[in-house]
C-alpha positions as a Markdown table, in Angstrom:
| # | Residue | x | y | z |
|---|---|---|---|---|
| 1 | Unk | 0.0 | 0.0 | 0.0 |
| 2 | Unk | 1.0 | 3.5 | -0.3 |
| 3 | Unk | 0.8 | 3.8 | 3.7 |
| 4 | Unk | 4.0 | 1.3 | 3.5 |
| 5 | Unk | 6.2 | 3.3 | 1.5 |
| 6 | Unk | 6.1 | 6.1 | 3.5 |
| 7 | Unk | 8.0 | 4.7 | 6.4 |
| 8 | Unk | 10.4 | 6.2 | 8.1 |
| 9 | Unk | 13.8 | 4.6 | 8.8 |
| 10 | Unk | 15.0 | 6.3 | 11.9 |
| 11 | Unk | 18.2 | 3.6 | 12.1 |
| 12 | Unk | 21.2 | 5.7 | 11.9 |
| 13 | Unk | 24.0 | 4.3 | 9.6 |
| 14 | Unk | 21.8 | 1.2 | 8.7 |
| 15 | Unk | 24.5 | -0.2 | 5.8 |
| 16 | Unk | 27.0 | 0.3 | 8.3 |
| 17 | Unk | 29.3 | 2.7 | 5.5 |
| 18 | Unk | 30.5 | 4.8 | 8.0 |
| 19 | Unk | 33.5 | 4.4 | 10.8 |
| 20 | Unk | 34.4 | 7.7 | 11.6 |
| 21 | Unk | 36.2 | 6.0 | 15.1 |
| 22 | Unk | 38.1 | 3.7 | 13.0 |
| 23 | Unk | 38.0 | 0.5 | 11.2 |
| 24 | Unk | 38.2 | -1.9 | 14.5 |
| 25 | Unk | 39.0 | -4.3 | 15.8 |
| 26 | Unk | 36.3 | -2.7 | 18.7 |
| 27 | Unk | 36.6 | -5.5 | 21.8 |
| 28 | Unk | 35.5 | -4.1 | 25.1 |
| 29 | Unk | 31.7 | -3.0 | 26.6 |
| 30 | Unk | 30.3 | 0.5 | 25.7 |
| 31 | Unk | 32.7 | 1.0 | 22.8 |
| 32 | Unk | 31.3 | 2.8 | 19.9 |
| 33 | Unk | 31.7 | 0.7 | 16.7 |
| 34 | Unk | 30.2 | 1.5 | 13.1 |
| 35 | Unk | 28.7 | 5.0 | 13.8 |
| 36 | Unk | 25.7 | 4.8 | 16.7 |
| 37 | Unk | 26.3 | 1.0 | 17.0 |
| 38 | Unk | 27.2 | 0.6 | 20.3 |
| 39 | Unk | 28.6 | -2.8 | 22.3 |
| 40 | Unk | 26.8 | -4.2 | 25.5 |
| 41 | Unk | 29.3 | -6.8 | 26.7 |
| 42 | Unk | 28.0 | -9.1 | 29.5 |
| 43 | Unk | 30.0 | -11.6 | 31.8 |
| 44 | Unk | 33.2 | -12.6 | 30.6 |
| 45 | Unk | 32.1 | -12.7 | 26.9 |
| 46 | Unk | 34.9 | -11.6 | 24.6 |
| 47 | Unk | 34.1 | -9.6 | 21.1 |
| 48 | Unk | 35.9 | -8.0 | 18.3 |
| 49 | Unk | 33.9 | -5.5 | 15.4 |
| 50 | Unk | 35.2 | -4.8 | 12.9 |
| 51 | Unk | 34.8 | -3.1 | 9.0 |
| 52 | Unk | 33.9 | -5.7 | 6.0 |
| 53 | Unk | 34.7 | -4.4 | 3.0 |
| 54 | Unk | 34.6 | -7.8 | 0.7 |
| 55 | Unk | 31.3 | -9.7 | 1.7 |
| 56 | Unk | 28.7 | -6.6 | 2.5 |
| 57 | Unk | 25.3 | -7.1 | 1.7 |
| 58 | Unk | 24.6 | -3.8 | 0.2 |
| 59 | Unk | 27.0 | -0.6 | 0.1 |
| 60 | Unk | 30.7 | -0.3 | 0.4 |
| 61 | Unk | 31.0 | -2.5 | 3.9 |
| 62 | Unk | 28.9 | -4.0 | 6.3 |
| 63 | Unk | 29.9 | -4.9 | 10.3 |
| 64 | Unk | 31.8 | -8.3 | 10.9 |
| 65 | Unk | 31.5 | -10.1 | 15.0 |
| 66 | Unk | 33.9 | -12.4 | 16.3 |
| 67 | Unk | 32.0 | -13.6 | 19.5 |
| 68 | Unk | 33.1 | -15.6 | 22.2 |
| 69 | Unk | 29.8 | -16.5 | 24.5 |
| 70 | Unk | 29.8 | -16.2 | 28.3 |
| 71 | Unk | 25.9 | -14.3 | 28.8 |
| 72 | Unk | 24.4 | -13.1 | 26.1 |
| 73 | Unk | 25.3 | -10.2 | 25.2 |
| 74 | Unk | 24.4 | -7.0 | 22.5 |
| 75 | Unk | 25.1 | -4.4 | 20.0 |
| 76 | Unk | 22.8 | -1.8 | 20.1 |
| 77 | Unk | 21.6 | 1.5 | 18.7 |
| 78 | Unk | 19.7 | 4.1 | 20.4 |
| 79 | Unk | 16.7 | 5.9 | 18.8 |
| 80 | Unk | 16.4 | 9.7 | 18.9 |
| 81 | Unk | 13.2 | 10.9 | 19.6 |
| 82 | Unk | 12.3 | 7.4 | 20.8 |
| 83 | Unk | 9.8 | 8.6 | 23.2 |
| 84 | Unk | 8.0 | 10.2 | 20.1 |
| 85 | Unk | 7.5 | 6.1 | 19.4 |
| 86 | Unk | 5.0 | 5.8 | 22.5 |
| 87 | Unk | 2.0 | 3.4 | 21.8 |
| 88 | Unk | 3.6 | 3.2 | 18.0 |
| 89 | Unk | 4.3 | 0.0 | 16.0 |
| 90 | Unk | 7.9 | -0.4 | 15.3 |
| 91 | Unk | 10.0 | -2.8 | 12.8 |
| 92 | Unk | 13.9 | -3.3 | 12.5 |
| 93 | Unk | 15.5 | -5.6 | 10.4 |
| 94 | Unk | 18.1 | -6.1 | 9.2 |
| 95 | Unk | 20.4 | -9.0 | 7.0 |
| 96 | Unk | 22.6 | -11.4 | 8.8 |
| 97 | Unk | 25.4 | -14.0 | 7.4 |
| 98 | Unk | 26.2 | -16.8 | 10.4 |
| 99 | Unk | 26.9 | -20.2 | 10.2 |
| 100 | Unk | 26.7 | -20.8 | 13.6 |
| 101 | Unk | 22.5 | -22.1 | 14.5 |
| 102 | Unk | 20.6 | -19.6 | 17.2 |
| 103 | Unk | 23.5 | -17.6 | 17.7 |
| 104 | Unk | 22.4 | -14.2 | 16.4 |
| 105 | Unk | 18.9 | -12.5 | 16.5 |
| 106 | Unk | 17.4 | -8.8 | 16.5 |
| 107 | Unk | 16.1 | -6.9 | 19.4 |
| 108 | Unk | 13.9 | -3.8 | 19.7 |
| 109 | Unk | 13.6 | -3.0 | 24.1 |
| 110 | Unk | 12.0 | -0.1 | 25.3 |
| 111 | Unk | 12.5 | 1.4 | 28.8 |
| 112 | Unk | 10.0 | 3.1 | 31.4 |
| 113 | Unk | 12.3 | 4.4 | 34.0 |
| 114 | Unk | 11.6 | 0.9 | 36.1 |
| 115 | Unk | 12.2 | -2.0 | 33.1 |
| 116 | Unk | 13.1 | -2.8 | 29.6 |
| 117 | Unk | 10.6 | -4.6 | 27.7 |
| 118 | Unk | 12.1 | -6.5 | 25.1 |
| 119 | Unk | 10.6 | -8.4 | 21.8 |
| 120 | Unk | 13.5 | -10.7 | 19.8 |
| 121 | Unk | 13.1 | -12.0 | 16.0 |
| 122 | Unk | 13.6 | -15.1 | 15.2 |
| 123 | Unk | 17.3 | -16.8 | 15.3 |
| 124 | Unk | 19.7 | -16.4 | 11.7 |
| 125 | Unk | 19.4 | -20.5 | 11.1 |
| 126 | Unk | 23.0 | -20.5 | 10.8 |
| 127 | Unk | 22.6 | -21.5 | 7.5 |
| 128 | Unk | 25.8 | -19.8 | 6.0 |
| 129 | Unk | 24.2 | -17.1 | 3.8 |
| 130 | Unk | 22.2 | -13.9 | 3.9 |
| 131 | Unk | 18.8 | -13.9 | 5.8 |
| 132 | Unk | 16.5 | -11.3 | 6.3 |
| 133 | Unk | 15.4 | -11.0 | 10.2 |
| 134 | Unk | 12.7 | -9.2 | 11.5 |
| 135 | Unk | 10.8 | -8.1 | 14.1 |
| 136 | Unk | 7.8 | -5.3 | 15.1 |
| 137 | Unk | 6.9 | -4.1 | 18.6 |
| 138 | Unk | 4.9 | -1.9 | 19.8 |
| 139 | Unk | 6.3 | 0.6 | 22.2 |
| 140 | Unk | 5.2 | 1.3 | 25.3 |
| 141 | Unk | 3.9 | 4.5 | 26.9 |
| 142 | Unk | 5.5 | 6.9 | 29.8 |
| 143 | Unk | 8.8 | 5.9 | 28.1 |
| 144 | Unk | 12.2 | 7.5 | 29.8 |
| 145 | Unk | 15.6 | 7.6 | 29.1 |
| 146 | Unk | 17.8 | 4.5 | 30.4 |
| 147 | Unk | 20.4 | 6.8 | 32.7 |
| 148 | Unk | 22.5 | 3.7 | 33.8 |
| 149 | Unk | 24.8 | 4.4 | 30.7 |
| 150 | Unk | 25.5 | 7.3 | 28.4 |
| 151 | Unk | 23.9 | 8.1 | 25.6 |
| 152 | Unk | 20.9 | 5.8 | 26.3 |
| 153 | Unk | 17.5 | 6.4 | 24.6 |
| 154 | Unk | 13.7 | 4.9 | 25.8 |
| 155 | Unk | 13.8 | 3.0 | 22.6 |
| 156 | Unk | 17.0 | 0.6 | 21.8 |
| 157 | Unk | 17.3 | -1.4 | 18.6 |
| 158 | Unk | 20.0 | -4.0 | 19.1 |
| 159 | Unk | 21.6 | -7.6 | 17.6 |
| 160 | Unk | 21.7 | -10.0 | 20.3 |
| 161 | Unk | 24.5 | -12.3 | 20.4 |
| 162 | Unk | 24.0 | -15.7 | 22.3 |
| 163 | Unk | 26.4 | -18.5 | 21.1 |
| 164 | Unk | 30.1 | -18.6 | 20.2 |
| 165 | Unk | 30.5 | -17.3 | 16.3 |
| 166 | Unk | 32.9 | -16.1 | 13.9 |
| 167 | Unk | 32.8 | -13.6 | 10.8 |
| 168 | Unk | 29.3 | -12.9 | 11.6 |
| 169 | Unk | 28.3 | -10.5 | 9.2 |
| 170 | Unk | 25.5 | -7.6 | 9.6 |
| 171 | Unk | 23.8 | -5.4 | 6.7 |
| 172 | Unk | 21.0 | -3.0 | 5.5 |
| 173 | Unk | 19.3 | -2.7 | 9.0 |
């Protein structure tokens, strides 16, 4: 319908094209990776991000995860304006490559100032080529800003990570 084209991505840096803190490799918790991409490292999970720039999906790079699984852990992007999202339906996908079986999946969490309410896609089948994973949510109301770490938002898109992997590639969210 005409109503579905007029979407509006509000993920920043989607095709992950741009680095503007360097190539990687990006290993430790709260590091910024691909521009507004941030890493949520739990336990004593180990990580390295880095820039693709032979296998992308679409553009001139995509993101490629190492992970080494302790607790699951994330990669997450904040949305700006999220609380503008309150009581809205919301969609994030994006196109994984994994050959490891329910080790990666997509996220959208929202946060009232008490918890995080969080809705995950389906797991990447670990098949060895590109799927498309997807998820909607609809976001809460009385949304606030998640003040345990900088540069939090009410609404968080994110890749969760939960199982050992290697060059785990991510595109076109």
């Amino acid at each position: 319908t005409l109503a579905d084209l007029n979407r509006v991505n509000m993920v920043i840096n989607g095709g992950f094209d741009i680095w503007q803190r360097g190539v990687g490799a990006f290993t430790s918790d709260e590091d910024f990776t691909a521009d507004e991409w941030k890493i949520k490292l739990e336990g004593s999970s180990t990580i390295s991000i880095s820039k693709e720039t032979t296998d992308q999906k679409f553009g001139d790079s995509c993101m490629q995860v190492d992970y080494t699984h302790d607790t699951t852990s994330k990669i997450v992007q904040g949305v700006e304006n999220g609380a503008d999202l309150e009581g809205q339906k919301v969609t994030f996908s994006a196109w994984v490559k994994c050959t490891t079986a329910s080790a990666v999946r997509l996220l959208v969490r929202d946060y009232n100032g008490a918890t995080y309410d969080e809705l995950f896609s389906d797991y990447h089948t670990g098949g060895g080529a590109w799927e498309l994973l997807t998820i909607t949510k609809t976001i809460r109301t009385a949304m606030a800003s998640a003040s345990e770490h900088a540069h939090s938002f009410p609404v968080e898109l994110g890749i969760e990570l939960g199982d050992t992997m290697t060059d785990t590639l991510i595109d076109g969210a």
